[in-house]
Backbone and ligand atoms as CSV (ligand in chain L), in Angstrom:
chain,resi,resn,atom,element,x,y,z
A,1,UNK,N,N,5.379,-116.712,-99.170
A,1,UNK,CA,C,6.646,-116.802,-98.446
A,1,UNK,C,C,7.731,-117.330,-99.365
A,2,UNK,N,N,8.807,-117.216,-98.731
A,2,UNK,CA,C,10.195,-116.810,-99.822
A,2,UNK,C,C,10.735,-117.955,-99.663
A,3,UNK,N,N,11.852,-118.723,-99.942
A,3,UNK,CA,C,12.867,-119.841,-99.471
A,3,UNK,C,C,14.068,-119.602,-100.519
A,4,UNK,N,N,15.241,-119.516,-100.197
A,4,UNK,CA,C,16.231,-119.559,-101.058
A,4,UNK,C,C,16.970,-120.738,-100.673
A,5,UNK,N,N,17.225,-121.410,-101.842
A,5,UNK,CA,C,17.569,-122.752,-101.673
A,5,UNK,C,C,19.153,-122.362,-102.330
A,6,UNK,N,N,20.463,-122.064,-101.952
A,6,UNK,CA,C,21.448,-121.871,-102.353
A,6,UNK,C,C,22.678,-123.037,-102.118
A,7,UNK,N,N,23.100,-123.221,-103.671
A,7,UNK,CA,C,24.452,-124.221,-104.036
A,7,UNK,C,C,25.903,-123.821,-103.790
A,8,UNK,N,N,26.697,-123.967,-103.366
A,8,UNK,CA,C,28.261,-124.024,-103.970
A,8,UNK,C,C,28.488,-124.564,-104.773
A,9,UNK,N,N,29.792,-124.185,-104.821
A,9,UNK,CA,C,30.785,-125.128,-105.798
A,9,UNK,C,C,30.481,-126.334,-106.155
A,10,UNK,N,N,30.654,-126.303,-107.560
A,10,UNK,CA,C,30.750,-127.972,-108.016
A,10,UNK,C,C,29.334,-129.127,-108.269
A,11,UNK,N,N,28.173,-128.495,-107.700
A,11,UNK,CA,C,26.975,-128.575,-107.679
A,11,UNK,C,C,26.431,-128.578,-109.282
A,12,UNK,N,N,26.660,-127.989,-109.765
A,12,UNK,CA,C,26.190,-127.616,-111.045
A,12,UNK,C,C,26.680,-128.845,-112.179
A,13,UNK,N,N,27.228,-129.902,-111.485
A,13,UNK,CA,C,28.029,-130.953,-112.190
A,13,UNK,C,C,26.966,-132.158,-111.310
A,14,UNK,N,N,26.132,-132.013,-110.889
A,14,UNK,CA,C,25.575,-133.666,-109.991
A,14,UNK,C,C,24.514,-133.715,-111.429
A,15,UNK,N,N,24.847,-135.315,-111.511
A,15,UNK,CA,C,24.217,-135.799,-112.272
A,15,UNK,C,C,25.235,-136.806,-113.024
A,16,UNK,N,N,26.295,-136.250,-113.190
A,16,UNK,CA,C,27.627,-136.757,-113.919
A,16,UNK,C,C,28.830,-136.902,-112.488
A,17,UNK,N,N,28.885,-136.035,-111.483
A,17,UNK,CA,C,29.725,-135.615,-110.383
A,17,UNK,C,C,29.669,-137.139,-109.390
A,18,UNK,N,N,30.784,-138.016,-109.875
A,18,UNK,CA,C,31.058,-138.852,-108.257
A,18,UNK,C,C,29.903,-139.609,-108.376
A,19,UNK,N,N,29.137,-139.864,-109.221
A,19,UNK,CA,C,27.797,-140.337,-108.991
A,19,UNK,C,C,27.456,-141.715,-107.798
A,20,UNK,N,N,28.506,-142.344,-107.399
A,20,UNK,CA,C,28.583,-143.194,-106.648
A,20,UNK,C,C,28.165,-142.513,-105.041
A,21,UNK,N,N,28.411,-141.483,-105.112
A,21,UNK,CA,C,28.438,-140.778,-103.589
A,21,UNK,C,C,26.990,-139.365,-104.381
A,22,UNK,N,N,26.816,-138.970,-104.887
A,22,UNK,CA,C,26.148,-138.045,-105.516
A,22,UNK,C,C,24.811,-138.375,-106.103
A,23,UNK,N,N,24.832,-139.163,-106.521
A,23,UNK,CA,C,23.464,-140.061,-107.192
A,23,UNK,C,C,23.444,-139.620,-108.815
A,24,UNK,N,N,22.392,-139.755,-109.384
A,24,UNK,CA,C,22.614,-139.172,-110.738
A,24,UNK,C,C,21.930,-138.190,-110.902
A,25,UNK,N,N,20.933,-137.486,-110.015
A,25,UNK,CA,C,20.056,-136.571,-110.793
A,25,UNK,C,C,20.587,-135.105,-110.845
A,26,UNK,N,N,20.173,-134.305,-111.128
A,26,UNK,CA,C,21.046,-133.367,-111.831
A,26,UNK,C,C,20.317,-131.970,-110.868
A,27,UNK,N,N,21.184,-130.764,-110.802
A,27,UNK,CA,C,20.709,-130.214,-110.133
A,27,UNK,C,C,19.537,-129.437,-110.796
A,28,UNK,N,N,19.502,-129.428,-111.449
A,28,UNK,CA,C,17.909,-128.610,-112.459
A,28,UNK,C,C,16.852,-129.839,-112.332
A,29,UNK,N,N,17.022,-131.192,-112.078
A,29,UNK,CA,C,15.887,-132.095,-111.380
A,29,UNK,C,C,15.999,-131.874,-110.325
A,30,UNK,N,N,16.797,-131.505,-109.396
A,30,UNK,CA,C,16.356,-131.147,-108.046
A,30,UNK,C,C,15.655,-129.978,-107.455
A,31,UNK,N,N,15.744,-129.158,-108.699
A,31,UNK,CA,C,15.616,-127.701,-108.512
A,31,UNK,C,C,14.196,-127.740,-108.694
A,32,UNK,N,N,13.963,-128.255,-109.880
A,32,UNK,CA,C,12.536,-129.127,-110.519
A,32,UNK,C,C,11.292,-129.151,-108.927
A,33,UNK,N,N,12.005,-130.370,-108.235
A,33,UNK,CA,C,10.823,-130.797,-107.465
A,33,UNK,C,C,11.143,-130.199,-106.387
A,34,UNK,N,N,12.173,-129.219,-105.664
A,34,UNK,CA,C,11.679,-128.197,-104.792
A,34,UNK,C,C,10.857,-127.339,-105.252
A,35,UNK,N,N,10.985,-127.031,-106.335
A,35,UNK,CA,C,10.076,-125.835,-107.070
A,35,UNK,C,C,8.526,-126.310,-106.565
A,36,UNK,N,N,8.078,-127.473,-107.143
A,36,UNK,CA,C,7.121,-127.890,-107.266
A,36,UNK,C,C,6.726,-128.734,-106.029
A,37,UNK,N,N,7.406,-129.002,-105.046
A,37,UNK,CA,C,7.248,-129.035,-103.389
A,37,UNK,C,C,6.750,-127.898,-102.699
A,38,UNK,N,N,7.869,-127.014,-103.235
A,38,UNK,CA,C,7.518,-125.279,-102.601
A,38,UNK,C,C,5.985,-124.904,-102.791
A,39,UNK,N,N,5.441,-124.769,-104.083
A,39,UNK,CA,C,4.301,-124.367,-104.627
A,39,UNK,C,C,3.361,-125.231,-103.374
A,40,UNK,N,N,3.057,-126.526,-103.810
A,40,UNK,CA,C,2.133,-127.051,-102.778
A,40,UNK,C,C,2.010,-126.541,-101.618
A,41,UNK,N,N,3.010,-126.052,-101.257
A,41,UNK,CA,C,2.742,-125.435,-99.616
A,41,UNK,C,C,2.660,-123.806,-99.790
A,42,UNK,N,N,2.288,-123.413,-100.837
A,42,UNK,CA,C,2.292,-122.288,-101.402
A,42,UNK,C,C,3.952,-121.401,-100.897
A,43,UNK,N,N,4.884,-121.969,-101.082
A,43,UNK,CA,C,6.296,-121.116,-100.767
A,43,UNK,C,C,6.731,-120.956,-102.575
A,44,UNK,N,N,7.590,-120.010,-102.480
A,44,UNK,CA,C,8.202,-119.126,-103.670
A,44,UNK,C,C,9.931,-119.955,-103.706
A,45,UNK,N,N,10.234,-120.855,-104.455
A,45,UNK,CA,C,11.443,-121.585,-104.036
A,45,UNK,C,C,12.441,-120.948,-104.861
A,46,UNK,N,N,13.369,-120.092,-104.706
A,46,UNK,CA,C,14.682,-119.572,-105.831
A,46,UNK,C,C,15.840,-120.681,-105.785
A,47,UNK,N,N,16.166,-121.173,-106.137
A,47,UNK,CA,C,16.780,-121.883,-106.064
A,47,UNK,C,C,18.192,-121.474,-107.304
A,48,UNK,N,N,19.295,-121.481,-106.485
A,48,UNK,CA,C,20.278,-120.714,-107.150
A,48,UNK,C,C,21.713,-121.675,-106.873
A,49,UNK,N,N,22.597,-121.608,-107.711
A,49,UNK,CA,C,23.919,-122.047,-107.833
A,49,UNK,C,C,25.086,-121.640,-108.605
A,50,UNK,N,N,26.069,-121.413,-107.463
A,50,UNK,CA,C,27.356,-120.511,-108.065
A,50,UNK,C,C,28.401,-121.456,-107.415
A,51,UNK,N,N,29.863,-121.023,-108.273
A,51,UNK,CA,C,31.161,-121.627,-107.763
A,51,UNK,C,C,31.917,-120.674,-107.209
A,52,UNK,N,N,31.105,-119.446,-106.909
A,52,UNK,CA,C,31.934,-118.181,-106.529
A,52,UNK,C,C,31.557,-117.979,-105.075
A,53,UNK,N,N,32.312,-118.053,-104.135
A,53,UNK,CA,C,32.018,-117.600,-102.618
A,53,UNK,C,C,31.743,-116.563,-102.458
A,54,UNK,N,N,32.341,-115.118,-103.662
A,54,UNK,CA,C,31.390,-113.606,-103.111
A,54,UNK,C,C,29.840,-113.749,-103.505
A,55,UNK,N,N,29.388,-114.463,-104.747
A,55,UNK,CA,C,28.298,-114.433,-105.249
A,55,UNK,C,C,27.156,-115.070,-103.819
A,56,UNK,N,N,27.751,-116.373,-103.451
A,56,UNK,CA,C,26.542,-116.710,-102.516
A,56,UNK,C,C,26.589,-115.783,-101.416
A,57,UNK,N,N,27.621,-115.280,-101.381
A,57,UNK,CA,C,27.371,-114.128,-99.533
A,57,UNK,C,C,26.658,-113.270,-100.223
A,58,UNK,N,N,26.666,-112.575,-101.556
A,58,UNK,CA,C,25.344,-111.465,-101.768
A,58,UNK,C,C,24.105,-112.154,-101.638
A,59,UNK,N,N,23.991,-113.395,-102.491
A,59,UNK,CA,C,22.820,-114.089,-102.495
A,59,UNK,C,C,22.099,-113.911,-100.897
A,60,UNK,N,N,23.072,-114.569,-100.081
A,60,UNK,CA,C,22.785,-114.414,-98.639
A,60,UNK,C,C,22.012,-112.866,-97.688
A,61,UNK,N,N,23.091,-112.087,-98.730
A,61,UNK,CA,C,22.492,-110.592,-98.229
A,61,UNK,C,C,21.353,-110.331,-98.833
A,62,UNK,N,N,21.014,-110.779,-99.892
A,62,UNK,CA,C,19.915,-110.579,-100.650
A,62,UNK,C,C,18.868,-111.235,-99.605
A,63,UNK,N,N,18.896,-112.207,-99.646
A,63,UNK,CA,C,17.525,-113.055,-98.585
A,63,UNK,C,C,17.298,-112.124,-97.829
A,64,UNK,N,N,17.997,-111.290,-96.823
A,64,UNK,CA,C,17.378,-110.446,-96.336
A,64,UNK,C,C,16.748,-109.324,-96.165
A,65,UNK,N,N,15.673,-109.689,-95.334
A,65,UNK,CA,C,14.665,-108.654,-95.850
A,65,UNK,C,C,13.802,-109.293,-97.166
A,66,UNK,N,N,14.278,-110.292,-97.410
A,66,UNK,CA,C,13.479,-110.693,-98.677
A,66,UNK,C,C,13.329,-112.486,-98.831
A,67,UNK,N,N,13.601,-112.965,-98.034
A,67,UNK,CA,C,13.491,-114.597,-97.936
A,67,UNK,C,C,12.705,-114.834,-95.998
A,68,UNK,N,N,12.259,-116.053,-96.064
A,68,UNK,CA,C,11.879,-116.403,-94.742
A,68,UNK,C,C,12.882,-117.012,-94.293
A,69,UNK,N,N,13.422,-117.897,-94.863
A,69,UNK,CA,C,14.317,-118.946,-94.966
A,69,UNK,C,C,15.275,-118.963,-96.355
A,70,UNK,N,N,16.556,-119.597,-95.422
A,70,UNK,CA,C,17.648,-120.172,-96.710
A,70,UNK,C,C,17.723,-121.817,-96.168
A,71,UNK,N,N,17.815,-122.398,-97.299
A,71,UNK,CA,C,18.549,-123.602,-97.403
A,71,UNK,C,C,20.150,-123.850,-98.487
A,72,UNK,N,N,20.504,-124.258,-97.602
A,72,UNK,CA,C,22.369,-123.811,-97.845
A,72,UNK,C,C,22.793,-125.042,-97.634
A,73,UNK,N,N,23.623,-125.409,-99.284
A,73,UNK,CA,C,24.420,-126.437,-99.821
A,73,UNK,C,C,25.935,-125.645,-99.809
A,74,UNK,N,N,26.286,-125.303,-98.994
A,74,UNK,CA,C,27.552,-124.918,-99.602
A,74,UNK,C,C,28.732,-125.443,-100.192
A,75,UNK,N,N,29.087,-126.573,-99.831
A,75,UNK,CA,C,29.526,-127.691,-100.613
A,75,UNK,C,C,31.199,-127.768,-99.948
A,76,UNK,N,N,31.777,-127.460,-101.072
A,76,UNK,CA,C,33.330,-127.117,-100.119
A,76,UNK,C,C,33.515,-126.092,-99.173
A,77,UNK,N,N,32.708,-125.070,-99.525
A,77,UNK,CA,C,32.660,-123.668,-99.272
A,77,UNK,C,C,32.399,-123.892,-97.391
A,78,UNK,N,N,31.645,-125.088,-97.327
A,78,UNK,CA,C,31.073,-125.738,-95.746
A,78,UNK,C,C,32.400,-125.453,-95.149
A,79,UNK,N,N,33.544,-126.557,-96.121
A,79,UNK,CA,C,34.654,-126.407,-95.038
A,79,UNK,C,C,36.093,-125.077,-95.139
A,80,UNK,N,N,35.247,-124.341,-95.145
A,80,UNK,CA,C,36.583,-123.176,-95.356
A,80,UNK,C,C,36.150,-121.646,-94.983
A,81,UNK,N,N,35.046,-121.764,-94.983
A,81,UNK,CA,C,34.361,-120.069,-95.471
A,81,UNK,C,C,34.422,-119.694,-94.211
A,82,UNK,N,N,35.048,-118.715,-93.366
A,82,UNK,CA,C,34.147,-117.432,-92.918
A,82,UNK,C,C,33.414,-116.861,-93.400
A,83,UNK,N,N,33.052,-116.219,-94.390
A,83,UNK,CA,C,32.254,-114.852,-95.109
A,83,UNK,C,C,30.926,-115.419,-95.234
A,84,UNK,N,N,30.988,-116.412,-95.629
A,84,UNK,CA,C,29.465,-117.414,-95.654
A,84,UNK,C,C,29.009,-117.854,-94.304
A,85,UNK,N,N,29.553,-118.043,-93.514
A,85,UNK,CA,C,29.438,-117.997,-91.866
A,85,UNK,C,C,28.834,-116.610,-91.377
A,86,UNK,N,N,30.062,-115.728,-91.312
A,86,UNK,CA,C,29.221,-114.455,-91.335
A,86,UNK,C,C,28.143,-113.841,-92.287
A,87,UNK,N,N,28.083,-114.047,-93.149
A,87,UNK,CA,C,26.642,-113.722,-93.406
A,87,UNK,C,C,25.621,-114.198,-93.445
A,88,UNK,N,N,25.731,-115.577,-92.856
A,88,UNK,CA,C,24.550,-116.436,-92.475
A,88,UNK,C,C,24.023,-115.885,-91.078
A,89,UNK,N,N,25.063,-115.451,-90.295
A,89,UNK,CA,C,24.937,-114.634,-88.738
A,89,UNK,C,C,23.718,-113.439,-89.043
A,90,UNK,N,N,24.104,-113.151,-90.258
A,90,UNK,CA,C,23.167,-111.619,-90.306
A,90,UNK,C,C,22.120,-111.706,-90.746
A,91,UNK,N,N,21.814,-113.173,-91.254
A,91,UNK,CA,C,19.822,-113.422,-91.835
A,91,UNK,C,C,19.617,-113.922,-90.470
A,92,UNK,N,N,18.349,-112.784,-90.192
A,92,UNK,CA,C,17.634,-113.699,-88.713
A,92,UNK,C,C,16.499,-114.815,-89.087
A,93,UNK,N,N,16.129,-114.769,-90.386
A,93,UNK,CA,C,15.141,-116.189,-90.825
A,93,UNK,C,C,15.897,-117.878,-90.550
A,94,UNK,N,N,14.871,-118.483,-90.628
A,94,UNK,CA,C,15.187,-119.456,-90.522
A,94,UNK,C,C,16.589,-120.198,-91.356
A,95,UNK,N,N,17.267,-120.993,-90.679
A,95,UNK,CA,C,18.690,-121.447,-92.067
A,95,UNK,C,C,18.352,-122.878,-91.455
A,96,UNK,N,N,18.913,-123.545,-93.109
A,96,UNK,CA,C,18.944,-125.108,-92.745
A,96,UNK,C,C,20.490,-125.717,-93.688
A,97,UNK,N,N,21.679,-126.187,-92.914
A,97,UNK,CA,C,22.429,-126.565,-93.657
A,97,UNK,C,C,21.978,-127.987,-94.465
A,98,UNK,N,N,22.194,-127.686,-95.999
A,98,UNK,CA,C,21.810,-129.346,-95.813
A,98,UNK,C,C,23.222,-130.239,-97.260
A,99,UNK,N,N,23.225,-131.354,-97.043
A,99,UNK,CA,C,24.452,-132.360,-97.832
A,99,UNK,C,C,23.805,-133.417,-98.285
A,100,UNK,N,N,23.737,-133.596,-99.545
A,100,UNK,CA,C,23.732,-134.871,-100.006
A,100,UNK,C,C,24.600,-136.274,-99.612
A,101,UNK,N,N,25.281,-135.524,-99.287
A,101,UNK,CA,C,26.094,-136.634,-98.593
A,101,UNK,C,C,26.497,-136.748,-97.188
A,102,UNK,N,N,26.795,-137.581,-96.449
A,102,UNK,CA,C,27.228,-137.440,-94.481
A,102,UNK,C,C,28.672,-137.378,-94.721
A,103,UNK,N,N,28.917,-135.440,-94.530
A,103,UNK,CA,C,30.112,-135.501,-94.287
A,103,UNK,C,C,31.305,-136.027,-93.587
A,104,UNK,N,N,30.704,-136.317,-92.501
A,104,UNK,CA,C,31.378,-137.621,-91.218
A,104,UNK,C,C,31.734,-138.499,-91.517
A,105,UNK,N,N,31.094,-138.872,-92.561
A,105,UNK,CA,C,32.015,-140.266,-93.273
A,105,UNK,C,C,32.831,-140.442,-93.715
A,106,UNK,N,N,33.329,-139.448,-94.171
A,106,UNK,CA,C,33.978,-139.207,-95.274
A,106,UNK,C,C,35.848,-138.300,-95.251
A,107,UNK,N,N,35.839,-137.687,-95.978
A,107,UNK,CA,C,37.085,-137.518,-95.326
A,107,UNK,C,C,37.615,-136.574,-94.392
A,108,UNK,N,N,38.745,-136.398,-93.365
A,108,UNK,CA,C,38.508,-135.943,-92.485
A,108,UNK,C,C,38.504,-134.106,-92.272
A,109,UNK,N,N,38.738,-133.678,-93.490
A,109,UNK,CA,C,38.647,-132.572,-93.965
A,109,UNK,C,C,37.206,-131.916,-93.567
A,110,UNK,N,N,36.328,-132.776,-93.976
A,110,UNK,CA,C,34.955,-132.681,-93.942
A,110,UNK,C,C,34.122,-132.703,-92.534
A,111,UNK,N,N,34.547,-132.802,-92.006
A,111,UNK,CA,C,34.141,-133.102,-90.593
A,111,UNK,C,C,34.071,-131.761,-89.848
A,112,UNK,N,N,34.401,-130.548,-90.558
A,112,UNK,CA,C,34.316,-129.168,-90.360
A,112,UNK,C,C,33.722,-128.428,-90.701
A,113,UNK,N,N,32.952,-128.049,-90.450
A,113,UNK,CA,C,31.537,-127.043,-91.144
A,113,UNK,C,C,31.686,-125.428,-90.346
A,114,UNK,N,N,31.686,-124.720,-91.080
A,114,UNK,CA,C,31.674,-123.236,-90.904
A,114,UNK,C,C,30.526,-122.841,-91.113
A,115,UNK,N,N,29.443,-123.498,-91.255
A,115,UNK,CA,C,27.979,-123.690,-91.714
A,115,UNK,C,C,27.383,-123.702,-90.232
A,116,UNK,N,N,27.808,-125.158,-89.887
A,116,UNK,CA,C,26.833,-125.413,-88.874
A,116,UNK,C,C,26.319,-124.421,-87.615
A,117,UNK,N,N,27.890,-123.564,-87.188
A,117,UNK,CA,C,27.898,-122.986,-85.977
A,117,UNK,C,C,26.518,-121.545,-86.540
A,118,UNK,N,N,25.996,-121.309,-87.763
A,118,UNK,CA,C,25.598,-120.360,-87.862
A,118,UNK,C,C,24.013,-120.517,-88.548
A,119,UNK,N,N,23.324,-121.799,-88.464
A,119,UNK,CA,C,22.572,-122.219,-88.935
A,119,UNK,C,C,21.676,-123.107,-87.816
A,120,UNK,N,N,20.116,-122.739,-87.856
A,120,UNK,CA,C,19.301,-123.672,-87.264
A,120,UNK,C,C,18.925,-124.955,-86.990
A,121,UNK,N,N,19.644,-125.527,-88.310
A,121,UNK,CA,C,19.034,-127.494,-88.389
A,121,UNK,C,C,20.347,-127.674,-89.584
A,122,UNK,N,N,20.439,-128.929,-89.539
A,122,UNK,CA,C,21.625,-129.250,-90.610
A,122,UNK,C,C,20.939,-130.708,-90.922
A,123,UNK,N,N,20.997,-130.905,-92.184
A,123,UNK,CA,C,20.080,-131.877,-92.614
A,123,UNK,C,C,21.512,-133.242,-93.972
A,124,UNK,N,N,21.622,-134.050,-93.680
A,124,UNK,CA,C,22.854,-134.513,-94.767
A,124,UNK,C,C,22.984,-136.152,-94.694
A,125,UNK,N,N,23.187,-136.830,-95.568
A,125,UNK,CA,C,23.233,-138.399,-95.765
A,125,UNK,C,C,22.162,-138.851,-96.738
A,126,UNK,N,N,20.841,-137.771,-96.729
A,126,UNK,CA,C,19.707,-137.936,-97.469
A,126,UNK,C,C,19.435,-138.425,-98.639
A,127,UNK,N,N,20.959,-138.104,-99.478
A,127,UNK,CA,C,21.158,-138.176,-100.668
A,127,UNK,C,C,20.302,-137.200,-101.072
A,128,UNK,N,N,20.047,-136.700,-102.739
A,128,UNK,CA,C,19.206,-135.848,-103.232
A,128,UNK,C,C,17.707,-135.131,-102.944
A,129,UNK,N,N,16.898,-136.079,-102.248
A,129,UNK,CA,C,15.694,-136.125,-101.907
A,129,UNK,C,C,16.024,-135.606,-100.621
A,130,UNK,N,N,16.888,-135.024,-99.989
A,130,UNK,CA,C,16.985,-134.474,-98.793
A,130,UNK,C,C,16.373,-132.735,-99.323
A,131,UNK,N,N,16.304,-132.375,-100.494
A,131,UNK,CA,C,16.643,-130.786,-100.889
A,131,UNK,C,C,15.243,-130.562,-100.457
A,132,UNK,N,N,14.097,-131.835,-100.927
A,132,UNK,CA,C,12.652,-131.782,-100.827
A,132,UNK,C,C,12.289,-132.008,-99.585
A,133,UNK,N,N,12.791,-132.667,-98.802
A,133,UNK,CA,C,12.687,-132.842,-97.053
A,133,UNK,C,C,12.099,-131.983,-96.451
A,134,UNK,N,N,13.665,-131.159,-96.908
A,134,UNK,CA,C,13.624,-130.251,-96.098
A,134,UNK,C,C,12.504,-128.925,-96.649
A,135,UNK,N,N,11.866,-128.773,-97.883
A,135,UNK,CA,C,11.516,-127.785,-98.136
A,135,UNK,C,C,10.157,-128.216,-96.798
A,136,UNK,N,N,9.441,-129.450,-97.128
A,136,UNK,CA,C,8.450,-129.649,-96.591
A,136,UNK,C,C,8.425,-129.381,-94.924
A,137,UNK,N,N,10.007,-129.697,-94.514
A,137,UNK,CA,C,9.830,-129.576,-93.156
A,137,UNK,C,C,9.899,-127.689,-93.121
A,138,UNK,N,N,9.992,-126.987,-93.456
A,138,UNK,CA,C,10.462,-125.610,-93.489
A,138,UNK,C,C,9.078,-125.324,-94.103
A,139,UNK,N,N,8.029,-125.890,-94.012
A,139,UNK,CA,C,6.939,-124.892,-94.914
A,139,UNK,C,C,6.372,-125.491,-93.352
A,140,UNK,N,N,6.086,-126.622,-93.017
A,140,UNK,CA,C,5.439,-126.699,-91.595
A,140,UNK,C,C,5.862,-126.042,-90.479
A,141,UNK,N,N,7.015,-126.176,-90.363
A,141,UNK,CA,C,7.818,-125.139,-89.226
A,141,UNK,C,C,7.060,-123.884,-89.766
A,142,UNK,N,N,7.355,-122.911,-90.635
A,142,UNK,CA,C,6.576,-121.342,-90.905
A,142,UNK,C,C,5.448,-121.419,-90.743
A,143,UNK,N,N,4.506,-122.148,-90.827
A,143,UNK,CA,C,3.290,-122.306,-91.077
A,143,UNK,C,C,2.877,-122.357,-89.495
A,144,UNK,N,N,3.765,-122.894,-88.328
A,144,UNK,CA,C,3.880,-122.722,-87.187
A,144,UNK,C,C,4.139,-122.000,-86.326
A,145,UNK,N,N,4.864,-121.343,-86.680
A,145,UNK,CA,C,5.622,-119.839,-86.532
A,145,UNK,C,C,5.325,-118.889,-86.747
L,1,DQA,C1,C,28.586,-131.753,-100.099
L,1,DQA,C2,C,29.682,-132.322,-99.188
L,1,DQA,C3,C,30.934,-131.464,-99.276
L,1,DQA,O1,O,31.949,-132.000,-98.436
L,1,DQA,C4,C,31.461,-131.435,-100.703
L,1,DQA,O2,O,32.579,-130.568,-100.792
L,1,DQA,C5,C,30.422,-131.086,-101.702
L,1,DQA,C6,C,29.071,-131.596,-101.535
L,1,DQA,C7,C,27.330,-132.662,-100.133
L,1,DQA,O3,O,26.302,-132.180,-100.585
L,1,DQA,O4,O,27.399,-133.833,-99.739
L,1,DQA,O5,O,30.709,-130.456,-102.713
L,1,DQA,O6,O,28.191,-130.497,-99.592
């Protein structure tokens, strides 16, 4: 089984990014131990990151038909996107929004997700170790399903 674990914007900078709100590890260590989360539960983890909003809606089109599940960082992209909204509408697999950080806290910009209305579970505050959470909770859920 498939999982696409997909980034937005600005992602590709955690490690160095805000580290006060971000933590330090980097997204190729995070990518690291979903990979190697995924495997244990025997899932296939792609784990991908772009700053381009057409790139993740193909990514998105891609999962289908070809992922069980996405897990979706979209990052800014959370608060602005239609197109990533709608094409989250069109994967019928499982979706999990998830944030390193609790957008609610924060500023009030953020408090808007174009994500959520189109996604199964939304997962955020976790800090980094949320990416692995969730793989584990998403291999028991399928495994149920
Ligand atoms: C984020 C929260 C977003 O508001 C922000 O634009 C990001 C990262 C998070 O993971 O906490 O880039 O999605």
């Amino acid at each position: 089984m498939k999982v696409f674990v997909i980034n937005g914007p600005n992602l590709n900078l955690l490690g160095t990014r805000e580290p006060e709100i971000y933590g330090t590890e980097t997204l190729e260590d995070i990518a690291d131990r979903c990979q190697t989360r995924g495997a244990a539960y025997g899932l296939d983890v792609v784990f991908l990151q772009s700053n381009y909003e057409g790139e993740i809606v193909e990514w998105i089109q891609e999962a289908i038909g070809t992922a069980e599940a996405i897990v979706i960082n979209a990052a800014a992209y959370t608060h602005t996107s239609v197109a990533i909204h709608d094409a989250l509408k069109s994967f019928a697999g499982l979706k999990v929004e998830l944030h390193i950080s609790n957008p609610h806290l924060r500023d009030a910009f953020r408090r808007v997700s174009y994500v959520s209305p189109a996604v199964d579970a939304v997962i955020a505050g976790l800090g980094a170790g949320g990416y692995e959470l969730v793989i584990s909770m998403l291999a028991e859920v399928l495994r149920t399903t």
